[in-house]
C-alpha positions as CSV (number, residue, x, y, z in Angstrom):
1,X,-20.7,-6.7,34.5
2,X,-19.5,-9.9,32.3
3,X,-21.0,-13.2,33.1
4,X,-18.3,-14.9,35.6
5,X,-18.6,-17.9,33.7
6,X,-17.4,-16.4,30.3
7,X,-13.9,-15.9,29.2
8,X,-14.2,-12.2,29.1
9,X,-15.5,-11.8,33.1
10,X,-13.4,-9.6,35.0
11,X,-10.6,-11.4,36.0
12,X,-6.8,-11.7,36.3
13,X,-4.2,-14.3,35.0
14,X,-2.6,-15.3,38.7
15,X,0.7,-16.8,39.1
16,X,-1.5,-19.8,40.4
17,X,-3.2,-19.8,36.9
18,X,0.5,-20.0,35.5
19,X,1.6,-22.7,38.3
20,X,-1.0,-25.0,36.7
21,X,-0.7,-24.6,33.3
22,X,3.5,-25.4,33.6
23,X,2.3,-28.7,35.8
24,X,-0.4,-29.6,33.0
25,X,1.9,-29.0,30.4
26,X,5.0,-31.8,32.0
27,X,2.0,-33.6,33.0
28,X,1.4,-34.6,29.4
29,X,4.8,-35.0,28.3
30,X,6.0,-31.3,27.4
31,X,9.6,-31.1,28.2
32,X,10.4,-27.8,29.5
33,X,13.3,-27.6,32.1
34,X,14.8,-24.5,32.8
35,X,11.9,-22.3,31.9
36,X,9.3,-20.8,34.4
37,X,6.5,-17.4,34.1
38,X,7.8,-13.9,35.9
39,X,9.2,-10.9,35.3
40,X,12.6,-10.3,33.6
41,X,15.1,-7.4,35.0
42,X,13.1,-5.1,33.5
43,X,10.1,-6.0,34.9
44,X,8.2,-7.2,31.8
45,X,6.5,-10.1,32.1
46,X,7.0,-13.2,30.1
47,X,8.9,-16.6,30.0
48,X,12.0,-16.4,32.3
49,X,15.3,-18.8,32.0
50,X,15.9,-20.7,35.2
51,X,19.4,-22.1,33.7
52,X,21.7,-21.6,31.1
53,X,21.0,-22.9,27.0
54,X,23.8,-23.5,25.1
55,X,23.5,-22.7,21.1
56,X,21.3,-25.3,19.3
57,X,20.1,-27.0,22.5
58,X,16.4,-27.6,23.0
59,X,14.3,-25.6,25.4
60,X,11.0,-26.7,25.0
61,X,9.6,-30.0,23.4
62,X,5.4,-29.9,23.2
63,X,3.5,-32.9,22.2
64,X,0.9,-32.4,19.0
65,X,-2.3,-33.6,21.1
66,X,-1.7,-30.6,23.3
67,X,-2.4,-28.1,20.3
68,X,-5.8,-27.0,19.0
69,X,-5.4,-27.7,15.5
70,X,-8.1,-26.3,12.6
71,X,-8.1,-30.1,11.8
72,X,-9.2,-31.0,15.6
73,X,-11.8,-28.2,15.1
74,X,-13.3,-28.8,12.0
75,X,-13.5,-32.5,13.0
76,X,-15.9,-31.4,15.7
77,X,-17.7,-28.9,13.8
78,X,-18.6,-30.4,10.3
79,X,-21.8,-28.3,9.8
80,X,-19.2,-25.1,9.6
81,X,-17.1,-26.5,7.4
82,X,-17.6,-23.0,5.0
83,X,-16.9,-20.6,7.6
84,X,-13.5,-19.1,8.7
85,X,-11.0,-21.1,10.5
86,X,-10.6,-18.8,13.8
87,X,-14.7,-18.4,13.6
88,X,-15.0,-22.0,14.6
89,X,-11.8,-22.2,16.7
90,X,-13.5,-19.0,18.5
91,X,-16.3,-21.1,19.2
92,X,-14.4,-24.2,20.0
93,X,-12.6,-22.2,22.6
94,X,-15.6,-21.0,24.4
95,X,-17.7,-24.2,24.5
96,X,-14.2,-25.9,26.3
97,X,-14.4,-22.7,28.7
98,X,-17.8,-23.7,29.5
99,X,-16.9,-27.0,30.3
100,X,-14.7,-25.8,33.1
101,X,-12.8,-28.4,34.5
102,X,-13.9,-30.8,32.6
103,X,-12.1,-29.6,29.8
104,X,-8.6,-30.9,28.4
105,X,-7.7,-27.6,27.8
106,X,-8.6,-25.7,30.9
107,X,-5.3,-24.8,32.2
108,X,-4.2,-23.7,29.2
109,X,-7.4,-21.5,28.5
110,X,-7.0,-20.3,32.2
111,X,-3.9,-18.7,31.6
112,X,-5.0,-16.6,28.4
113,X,-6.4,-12.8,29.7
114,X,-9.8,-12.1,29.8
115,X,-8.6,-9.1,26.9
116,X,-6.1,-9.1,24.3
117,X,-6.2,-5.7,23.0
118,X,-5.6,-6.0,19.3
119,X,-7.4,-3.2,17.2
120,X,-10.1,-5.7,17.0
121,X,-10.9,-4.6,20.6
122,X,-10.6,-1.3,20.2
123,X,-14.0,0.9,20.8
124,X,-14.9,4.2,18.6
125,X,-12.2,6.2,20.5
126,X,-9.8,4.3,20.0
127,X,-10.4,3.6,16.4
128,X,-10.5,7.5,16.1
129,X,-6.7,7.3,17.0
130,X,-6.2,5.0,13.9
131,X,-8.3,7.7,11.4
132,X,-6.5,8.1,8.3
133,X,-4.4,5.0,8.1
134,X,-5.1,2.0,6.5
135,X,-5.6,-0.5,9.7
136,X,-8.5,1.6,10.5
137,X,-10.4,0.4,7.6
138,X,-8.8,-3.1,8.2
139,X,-9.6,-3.4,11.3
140,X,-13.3,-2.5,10.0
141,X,-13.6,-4.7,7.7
142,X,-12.3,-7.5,9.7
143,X,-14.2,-7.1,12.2
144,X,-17.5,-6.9,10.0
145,X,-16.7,-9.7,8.5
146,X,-16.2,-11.8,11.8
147,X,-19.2,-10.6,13.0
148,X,-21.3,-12.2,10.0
149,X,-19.6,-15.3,10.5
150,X,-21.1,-14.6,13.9
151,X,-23.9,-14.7,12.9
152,X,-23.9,-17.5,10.7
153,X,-22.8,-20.0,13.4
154,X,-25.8,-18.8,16.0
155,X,-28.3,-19.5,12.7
156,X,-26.6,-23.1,12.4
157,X,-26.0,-24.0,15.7
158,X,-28.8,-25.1,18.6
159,X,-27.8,-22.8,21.1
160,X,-27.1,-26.0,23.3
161,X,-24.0,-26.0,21.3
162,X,-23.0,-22.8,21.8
163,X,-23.5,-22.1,24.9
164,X,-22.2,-18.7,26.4
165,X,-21.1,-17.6,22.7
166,X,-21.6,-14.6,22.5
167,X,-20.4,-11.8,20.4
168,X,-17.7,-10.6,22.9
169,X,-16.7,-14.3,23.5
170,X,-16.3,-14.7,20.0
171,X,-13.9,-11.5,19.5
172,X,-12.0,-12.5,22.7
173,X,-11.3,-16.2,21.3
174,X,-10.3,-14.7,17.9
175,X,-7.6,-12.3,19.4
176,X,-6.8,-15.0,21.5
177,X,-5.9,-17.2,18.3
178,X,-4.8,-14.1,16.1
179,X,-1.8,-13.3,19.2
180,X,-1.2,-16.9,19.0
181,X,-1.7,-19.2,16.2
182,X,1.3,-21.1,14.5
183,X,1.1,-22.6,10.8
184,X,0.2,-26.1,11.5
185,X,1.9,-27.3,8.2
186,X,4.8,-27.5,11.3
187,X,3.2,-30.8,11.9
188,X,2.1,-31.7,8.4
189,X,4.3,-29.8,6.3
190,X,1.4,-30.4,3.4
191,X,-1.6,-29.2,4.8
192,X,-2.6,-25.4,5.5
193,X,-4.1,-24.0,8.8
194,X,-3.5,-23.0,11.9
195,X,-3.3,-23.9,15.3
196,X,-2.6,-23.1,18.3
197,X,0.7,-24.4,20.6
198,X,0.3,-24.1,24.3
199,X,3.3,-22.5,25.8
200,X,4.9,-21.6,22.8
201,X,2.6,-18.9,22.3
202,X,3.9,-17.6,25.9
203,X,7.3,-16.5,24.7
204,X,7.0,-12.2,23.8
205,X,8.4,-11.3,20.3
206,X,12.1,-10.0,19.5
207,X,12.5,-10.3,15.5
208,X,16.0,-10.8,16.3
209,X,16.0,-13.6,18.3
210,X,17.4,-16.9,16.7
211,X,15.4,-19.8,17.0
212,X,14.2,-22.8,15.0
213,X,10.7,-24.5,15.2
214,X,11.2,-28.0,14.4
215,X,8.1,-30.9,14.4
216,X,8.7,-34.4,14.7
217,X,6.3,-37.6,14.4
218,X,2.7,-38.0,13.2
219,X,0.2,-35.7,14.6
220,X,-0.7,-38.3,16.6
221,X,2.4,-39.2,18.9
222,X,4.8,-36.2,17.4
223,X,6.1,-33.0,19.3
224,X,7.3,-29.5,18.5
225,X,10.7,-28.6,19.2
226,X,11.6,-25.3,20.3
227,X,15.7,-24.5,19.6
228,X,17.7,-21.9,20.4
229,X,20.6,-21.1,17.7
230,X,22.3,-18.6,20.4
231,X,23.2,-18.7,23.7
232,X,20.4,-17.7,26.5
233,X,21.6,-16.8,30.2
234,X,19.5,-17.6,33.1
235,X,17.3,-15.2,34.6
236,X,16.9,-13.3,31.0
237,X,13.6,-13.6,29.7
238,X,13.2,-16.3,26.3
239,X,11.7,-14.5,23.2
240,X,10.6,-15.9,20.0
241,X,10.2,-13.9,16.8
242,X,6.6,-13.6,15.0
243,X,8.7,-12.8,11.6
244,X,9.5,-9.7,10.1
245,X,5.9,-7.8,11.2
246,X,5.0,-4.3,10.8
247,X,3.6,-2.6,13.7
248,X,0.4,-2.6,11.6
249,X,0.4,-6.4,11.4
250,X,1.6,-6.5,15.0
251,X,-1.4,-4.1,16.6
252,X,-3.8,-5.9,14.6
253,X,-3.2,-9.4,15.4
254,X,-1.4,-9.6,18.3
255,X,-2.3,-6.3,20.4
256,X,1.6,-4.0,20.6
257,X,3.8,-2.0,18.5
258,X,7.2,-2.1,18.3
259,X,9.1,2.0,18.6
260,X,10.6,2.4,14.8
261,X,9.8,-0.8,14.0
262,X,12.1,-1.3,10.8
263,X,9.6,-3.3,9.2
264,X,6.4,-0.5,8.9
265,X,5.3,-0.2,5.8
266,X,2.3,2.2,4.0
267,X,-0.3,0.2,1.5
268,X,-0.7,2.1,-1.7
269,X,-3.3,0.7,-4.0
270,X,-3.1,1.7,-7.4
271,X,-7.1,2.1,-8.8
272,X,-7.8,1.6,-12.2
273,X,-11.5,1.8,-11.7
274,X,-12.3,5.1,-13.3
275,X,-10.5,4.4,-16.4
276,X,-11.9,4.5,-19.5
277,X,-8.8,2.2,-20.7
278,X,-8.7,0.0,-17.3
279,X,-9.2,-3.2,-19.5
280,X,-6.6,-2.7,-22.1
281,X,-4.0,-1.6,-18.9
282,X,-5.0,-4.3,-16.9
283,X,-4.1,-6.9,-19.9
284,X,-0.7,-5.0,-20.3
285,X,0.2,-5.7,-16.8
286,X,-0.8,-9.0,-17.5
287,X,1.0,-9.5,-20.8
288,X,4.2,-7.6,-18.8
289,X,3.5,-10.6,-15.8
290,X,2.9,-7.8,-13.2
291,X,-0.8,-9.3,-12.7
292,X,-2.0,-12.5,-13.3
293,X,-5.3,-13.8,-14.8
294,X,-7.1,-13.8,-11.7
295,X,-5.4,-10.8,-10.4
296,X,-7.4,-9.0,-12.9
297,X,-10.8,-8.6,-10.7
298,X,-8.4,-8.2,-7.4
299,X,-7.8,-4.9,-5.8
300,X,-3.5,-4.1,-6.5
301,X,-2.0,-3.8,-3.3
302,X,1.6,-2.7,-2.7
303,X,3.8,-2.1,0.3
304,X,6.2,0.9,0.8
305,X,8.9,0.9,3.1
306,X,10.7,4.0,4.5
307,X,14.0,2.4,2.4
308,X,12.1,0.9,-0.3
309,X,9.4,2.1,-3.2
310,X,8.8,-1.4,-4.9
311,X,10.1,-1.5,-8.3
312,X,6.7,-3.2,-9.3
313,X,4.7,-0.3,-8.0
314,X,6.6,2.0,-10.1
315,X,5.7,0.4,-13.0
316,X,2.1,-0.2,-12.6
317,X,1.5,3.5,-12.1
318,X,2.7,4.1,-15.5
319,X,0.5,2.2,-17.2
320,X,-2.2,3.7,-14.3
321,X,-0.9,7.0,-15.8
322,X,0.1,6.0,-19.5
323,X,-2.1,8.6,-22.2
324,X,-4.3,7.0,-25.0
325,X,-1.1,6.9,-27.1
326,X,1.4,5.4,-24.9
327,X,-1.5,2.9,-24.1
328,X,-2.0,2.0,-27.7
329,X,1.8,1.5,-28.2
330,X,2.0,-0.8,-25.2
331,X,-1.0,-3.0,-26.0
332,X,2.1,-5.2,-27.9
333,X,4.0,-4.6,-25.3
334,X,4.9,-8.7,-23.7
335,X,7.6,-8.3,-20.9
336,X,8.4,-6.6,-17.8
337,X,11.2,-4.4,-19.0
338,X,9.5,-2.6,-21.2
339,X,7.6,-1.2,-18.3
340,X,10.8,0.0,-16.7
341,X,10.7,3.8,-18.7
342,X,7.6,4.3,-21.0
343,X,8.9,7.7,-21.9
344,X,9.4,11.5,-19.7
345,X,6.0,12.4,-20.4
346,X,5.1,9.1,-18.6
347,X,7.5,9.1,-15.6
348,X,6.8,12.4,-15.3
349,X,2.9,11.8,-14.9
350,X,3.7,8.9,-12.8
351,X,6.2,10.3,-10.4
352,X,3.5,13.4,-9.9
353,X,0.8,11.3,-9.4
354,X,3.3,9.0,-6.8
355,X,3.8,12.6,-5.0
356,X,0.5,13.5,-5.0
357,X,-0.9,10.6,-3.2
358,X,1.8,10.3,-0.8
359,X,1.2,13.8,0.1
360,X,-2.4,13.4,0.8
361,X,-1.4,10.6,3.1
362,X,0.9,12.5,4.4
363,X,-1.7,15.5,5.0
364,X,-4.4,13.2,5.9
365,X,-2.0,11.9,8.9
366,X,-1.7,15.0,10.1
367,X,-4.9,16.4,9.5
368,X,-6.6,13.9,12.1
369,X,-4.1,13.6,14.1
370,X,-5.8,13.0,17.7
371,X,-5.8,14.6,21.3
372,X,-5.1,11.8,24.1
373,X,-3.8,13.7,26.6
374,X,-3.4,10.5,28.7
375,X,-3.5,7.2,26.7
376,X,-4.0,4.1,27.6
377,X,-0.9,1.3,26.9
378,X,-3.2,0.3,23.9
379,X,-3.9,3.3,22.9
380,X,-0.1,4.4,23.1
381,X,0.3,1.4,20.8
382,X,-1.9,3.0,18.5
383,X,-0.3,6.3,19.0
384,X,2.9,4.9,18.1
385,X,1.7,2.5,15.0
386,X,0.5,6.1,13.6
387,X,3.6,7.5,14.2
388,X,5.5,5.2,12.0
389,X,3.2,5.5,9.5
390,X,3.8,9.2,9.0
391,X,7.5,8.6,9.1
392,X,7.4,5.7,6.2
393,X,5.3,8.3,4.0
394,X,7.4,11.4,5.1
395,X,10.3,9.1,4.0
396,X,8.6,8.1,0.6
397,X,7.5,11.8,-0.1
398,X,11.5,12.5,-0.1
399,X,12.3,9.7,-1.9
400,X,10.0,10.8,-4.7
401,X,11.1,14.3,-4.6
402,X,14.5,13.5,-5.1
403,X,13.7,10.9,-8.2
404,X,11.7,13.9,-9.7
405,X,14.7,16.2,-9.5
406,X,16.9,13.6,-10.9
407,X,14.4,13.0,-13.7
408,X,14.4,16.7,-14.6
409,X,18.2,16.7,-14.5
410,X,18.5,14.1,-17.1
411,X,15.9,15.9,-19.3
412,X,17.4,19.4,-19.1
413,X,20.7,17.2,-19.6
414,X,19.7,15.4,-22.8
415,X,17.5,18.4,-24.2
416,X,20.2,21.2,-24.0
417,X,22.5,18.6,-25.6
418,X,19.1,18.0,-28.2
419,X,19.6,14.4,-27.0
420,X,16.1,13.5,-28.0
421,X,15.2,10.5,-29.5
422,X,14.1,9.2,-33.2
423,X,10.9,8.5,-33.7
424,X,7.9,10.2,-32.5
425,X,6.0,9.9,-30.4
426,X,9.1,9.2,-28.1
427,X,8.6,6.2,-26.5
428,X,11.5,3.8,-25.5
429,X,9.1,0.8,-27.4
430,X,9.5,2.3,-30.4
431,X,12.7,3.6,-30.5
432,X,14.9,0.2,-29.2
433,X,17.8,2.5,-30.2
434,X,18.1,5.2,-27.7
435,X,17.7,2.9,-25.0
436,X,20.4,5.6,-23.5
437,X,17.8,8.0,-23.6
438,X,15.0,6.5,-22.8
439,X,15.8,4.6,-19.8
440,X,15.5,4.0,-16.1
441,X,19.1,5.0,-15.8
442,X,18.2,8.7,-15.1
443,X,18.2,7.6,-11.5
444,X,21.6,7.6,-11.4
445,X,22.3,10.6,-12.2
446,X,24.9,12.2,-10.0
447,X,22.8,15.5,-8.2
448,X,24.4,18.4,-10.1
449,X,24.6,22.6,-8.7
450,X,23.2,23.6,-11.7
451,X,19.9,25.7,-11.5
452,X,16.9,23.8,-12.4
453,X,15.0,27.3,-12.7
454,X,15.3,27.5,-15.8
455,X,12.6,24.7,-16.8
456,X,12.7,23.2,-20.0
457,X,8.9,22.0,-19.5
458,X,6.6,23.9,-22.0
459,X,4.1,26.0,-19.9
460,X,2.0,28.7,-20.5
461,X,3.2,31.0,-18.0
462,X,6.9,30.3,-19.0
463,X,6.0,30.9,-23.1
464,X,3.9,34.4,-21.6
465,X,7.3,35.2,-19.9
466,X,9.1,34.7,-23.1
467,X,6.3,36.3,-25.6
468,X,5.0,39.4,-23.8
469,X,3.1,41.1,-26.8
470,X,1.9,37.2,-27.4
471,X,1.0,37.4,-23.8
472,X,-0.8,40.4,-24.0
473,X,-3.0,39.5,-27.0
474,X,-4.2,36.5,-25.6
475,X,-5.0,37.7,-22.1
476,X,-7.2,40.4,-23.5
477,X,-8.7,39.0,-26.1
478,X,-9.7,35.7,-24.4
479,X,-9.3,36.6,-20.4
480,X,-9.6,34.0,-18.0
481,X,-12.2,35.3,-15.9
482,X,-14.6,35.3,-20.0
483,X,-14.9,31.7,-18.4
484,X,-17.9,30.2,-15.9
485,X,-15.3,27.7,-13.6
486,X,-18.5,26.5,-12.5
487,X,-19.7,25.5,-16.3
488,X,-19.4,22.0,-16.9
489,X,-20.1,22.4,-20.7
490,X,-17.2,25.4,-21.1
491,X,-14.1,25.1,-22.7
492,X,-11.1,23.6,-21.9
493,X,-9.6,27.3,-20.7
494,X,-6.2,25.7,-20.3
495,X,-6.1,23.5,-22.8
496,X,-7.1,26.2,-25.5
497,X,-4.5,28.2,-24.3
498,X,-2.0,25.6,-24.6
499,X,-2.7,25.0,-27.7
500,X,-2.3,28.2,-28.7
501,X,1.1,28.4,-27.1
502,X,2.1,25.6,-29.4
503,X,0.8,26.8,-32.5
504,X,2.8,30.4,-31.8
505,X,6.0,28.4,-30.4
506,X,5.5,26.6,-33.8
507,X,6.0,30.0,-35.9
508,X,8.7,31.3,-34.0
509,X,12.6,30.2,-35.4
510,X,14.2,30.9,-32.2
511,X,11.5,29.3,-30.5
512,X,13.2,28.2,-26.8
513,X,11.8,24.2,-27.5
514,X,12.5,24.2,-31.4
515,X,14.6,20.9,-30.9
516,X,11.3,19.4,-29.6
517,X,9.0,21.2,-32.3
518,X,11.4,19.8,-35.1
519,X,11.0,16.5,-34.0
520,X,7.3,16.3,-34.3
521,X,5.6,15.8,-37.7
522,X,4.6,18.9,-39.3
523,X,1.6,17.8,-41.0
524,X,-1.2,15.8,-39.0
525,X,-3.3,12.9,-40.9
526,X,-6.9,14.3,-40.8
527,X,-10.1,12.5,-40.4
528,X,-12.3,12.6,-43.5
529,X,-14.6,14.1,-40.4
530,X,-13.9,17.7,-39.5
531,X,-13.7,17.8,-35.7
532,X,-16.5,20.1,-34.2
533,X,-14.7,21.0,-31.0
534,X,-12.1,22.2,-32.9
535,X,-13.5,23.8,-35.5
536,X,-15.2,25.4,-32.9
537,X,-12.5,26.9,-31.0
538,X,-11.1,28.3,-34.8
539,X,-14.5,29.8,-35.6
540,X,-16.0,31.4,-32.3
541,X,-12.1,32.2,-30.2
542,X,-9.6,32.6,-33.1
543,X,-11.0,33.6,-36.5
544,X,-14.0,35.8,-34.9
545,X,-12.0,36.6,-31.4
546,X,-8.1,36.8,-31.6
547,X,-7.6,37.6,-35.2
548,X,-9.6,40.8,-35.6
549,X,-8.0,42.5,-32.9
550,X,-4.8,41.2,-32.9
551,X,-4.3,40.4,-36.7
552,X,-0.2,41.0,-36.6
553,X,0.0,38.5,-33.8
554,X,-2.6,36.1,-35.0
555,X,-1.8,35.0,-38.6
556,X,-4.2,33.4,-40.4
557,X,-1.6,31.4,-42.1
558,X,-0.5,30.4,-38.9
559,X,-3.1,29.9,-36.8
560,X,-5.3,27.5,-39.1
561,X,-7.7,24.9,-38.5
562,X,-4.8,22.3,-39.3
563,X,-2.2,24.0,-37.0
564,X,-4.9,23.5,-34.1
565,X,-5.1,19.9,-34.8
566,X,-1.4,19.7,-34.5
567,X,-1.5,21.5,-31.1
568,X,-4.5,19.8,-29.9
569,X,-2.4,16.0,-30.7
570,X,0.8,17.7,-29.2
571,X,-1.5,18.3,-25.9
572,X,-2.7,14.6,-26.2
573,X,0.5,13.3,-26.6
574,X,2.7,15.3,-24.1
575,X,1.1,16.8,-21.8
576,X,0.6,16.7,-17.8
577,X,-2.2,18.3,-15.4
578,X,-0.3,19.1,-12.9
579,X,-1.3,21.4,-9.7
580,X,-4.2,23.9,-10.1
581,X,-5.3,21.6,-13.5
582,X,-2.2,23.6,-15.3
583,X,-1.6,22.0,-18.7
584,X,2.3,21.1,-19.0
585,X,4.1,19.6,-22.3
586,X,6.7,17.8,-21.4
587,X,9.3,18.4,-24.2
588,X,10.6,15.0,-24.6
């Protein structure tokens, strides 16, 4: 059982409480007519109006040396001054419990709850309910970090001055401020901080509600005023809005969810830590102005709406997705537009690897998606926070989908048209020119009933549809299943066959992408350095493999040494993994 002298004891917030804390609050000049603590027609409890407010009149006015202020706090702690505000307002709120009625404060503490049931509260059951969503590693990591600044308070402080502080006093003061706390810069419109405004904090949250916060005076001898900018009828209950707050902002700091709360969002965070070319992207989001200097070392985090797939986000993942060839064009690259349309192989990478992601959200939601046959309100909070995640990333999913099939409109569009652009490789940097076809503009492309089943993308299996003796030849004489999947060292199956696609595609006059083949350079610039890999691929697959048992389909004067350095910078250039690690050359 909690110590009945600690703020957590079990114990109930009575109307008595409430009695007390409105007489303290007039006692020390808070205006506040009108007002009084019950339950509205509904029978939720909150602030109820006694009397009628007309538009722009003044329900509340609450003097500033009634507030806990960070300022006030770290006045009284100066040994904390490099710990976290609401660590030592958390501490400052449980040595003025302890002080009982001696305490300034104690009718105002008195009417707080013993338990404010953020996700901060929550135990290993209830965190299950929030597995596979980003406030469950949030809430983690918040937590842990509260806990060493814990810590660090019990190794500075004699326990006489911190007495009763205990780890579950400390997490019950810092809901207690998180459901609460105001900016304080509405007294000093300079500073930073919060604090925390007794009665104000009592009102429940409508984001519609209209209101105005208005401070007046020196902190000293000043007041908040509390305004209402629409009408209010007595016996309704008086809301305030927190601001436009997603149900993952609301459960975390201030304990409920709102049902299809307009404002939920998903966080994606685009990770550039694998890349071998992370530095040189990182300074062409810089260069763009997508990042700044010190946002190189920070962890990119964006927020998707159900509505809304920021336009910023879009263009980070394609220089997360750009090749080594679109990433050494771009390195000159100096403003933001550029990074609107690198170029279809590039939107076409980045939209996939958009999809991909969102669908393993999507699947992860719904993977762990938990059994509470009879949840607590809390946990029905939870249950409902989770909820709206899966409908802003079910709504992203779509919105993806339907930008991929607008994207391959335009390119079956401008490729059956042979709408392709100059210069290659075909990149809208270097080719100013055909800004028509290399732009952004694709997503408005009106949705057409024409078949999209007849790809344009260059894939194996579609050139094997097209080439059956081709087919033939190459399944035979180099089979998939000649290849250990579980050999690290093996071949690039996919990627030699590709290539060899290519080369043959290359030959053929009536080839179904000769518009695309045209435009690339016939003749690649060689090293002075023969390239083992590839040389090895001639010797061992094609020369010694292909060619003596298929010698009509495998020409040597086709399928040289060069001709596989063409394909292999073709692949480099153009092409995609997409599902199952299929190599796909996009044919723009």
């Amino acid at each position: 059982m909690a110590d009945p002298q600690l703020p957590t004891a079990d114990r109930d917030v009575t109307q008595q409480h409430l009695n007390d804390f409105l007489a303290w609050l007039k006692e020390n000049g808070a205006v506040l007519e009108g007002l009084s603590f019950g339950a509205d027609k509904s029978g939720m409890n909150g602030v109820i109006l006694t009397k009628d407010f007309e538009s722009d009149q003044s329900y509340a006015t609450i003097p500033f040396k009634l507030m806990i202020t960070e300022p006030l706090v770290r006045q009284r702690y100066p040994q904390l001054k490099d710990l976290s505000s609401r660590a030592v307002m958390s501490l400052f709120l449980s040595n003025e419990w302890q002080k009982g009625a001696e305490s300034f404060w104690m009718p105002y503490l008195s009417a707080i709850p013993n338990r404010i049931m953020t996700s901060m509260m929550f135990d290993e059951q209830d965190l299950q309910i929030l597995q596979g969503t980003n406030l469950q590693l949030g809430t983690i990591s918040r937590r842990n970090f509260l806990y060493s600044e814990y810590e660090k308070i019990v190794e500075i402080l004699p326990e006489s001055e911190r007495k009763g502080f205990t780890w579950e006093v400390c997490l019950w003061g810092y809901t207690a401020i998180s459901s609460r706390a105001f900016p304080y810069r509405l007294i000093d419109g300079k500073a930073e901080g919060e604090m925390m405004v007794p009665l104000a904090d009592s009102f429940n949250h409508d984001p519609n509600v209209k209101v105005t916060w208005s401070g007046k005076g020196t902190p000293e001898s000043g007041a908040l005023d509390l305004i209402t900018r629409e009408p209010l009828k007595s016996g309704n209950q008086l809301f305030t809005t927190y601001g436009p707050k997603s149900n993952e902002e609301l459960l975390l700091g201030y304990g409920f969810c709102i049902k299809d709360n307009p404002y939920d969002y998903v966080v994606l965070k685009p990770n550039f830590s694998q890349d071998p070319d992370a530095d040189i992207k990182q300074q062409i989001l810089q260069d763009c102005d997508l990042i700044s200097q010190t946002d190189k070392d920070r962890e990119l985090v964006f927020f998707v709406t159900k509505d809304n797939i920021p336009e910023d986000l879009l263009a980070v993942f394609r220089v997360l997705v750009m090749n080594s060839t679109e990433t050494e064009n771009y390195m000159s690259a100096d403003r933001r537009e550029l990074l609107d349309f690198v170029g279809y192989r590039n939107e076409f990478a980045m939209l996939n690897t958009l999809a991909t992601l969102l669908n393993y959200k999507v699947q992860s939601l719904l993977g762990t998606e938990p059994d509470v046959p009879e949840p607590k309100p809390w946990q029905q909070d939870a249950l409902e926070y989770r909820a709206g995640q899966l409908r802003v990333t079910t709504a992203a999913k779509a919105s993806v989908a339907h930008t991929q099939k607008q994207l391959m409109e335009r390119m079956q569009s401008n490729f059956r048209r042979g709408q392709i652009a100059t210069t290659w490789p075909f990149l809208g940097i270097l080719n100013p020119e055909d800004s028509e076809i290399l732009s952004k503009s694709y997503k408005d492309q009106m949705e057409t009933t024409e078949s999209l089943e007849n790809s344009i993308l260059l894939t194996v299996e579609e050139a094997f549809r097209l080439d059956e003796d081709f087919a033939t030849a190459v399944q035979e004489g180099y089979p998939r299943e000649s290849i250990d999947p579980s050999d690290e060292e093996a071949p690039d199956f996919e990627g030699i066959y590709m290539m060899l696609v290519l080369i043959r595609e290359r030959s053929k006059a009536q080839s179904k992408w000769r518009r695309f083949l045209n435009q690339i350079p016939a003749e690649i610039a060689e090293d002075d350095q023969q390239d083992e890999y590839i040389l090895n691929i001639h010797a061992s697959i094609i020369q010694q493999t292909l060619m003596p048992s298929y010698p009509a389909i495998f020409d040597p004067s086709v399928f040289t040494y060069q001709a596989l350095v063409w394909a292999d910078l073709v692949c480099q250039v153009h092409s995609v993994h997409t599902e199952n690690d299929t190599v796909t050359i996009i044919p723009m």
